[in-house]
C-alpha positions in Angstrom: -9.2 9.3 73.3 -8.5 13.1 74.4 -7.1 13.7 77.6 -8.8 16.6 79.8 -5.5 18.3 80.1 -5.0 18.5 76.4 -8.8 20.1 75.5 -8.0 22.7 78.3 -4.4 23.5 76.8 -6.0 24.1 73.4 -8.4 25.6 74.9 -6.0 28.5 76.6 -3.8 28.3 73.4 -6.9 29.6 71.7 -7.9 32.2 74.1 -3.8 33.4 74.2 -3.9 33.6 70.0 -7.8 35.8 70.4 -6.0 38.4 73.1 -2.6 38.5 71.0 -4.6 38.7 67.8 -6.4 41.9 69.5 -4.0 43.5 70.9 -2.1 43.3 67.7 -4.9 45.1 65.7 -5.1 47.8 68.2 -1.9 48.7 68.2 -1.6 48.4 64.0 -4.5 50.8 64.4 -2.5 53.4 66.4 0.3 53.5 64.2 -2.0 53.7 61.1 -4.1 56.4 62.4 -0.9 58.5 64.0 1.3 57.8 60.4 -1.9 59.0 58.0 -2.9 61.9 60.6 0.8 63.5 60.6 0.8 63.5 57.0 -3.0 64.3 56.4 -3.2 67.4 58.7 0.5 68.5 57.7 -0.7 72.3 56.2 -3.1 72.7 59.5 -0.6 71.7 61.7 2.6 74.0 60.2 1.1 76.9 62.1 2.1 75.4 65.4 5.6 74.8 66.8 7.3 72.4 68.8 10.9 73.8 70.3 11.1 76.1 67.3 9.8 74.1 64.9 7.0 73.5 62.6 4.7 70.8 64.6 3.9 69.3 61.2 8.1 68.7 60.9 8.9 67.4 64.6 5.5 65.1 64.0 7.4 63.5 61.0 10.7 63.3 62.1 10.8 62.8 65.7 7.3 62.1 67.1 6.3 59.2 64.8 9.6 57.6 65.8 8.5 58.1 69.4 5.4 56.4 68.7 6.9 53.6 67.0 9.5 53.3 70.1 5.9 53.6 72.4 4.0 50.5 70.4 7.0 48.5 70.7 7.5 48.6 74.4 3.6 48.5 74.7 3.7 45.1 72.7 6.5 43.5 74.7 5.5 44.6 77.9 1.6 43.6 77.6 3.0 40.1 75.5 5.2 38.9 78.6 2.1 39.5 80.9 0.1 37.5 78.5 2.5 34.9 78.0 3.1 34.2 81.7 -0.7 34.6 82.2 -1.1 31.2 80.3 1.9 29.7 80.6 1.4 29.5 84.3 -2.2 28.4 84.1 -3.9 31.5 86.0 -6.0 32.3 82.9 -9.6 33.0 84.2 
């Protein structure tokens, strides 16, 4: 026999894995599309600087890592919202 409480906790489980699964792939897409676009575009952007230096050269060596650095704090900040979302049962 399956309890009530049980169907609803797998059924939150579930919705928790769908938004963390989403989330996830949004933020792989950001750091797909802003690693192949630095590299791609590298000749178009050289003719622009940043602080003296090529923006194709800061893109690769400083403003990828700042990306990086953004998606992280993104993840953890939207995961700990999500995980107290349906760990305290206010999942509408």
């Amino acid at each position: 026999m399956i309890e009530v409480g049980s169907a609803s906790a797998a059924a939150k489980r579930a919705m928790h894995w769908q938004k963390t699964r989403k989330l996830t792939a949004i933020l792989l897409l950001i750091w797909l599309f802003s690693s192949f676009f630095a590299v791609f575009f590298a000749r178009e952007l050289y003719v622009f600087s940043l602080f003296g230096w090529p923006l194709s050269f800061y893109l690769a060596a400083q403003g990828s890592l700042l990306v990086y650095l953004a998606i992280i704090g993104i993840y953890a900040w939207r995961m700990r919202r999500l995980d107290r979302k349906y760990r305290d049962g206010n999942a509408a």
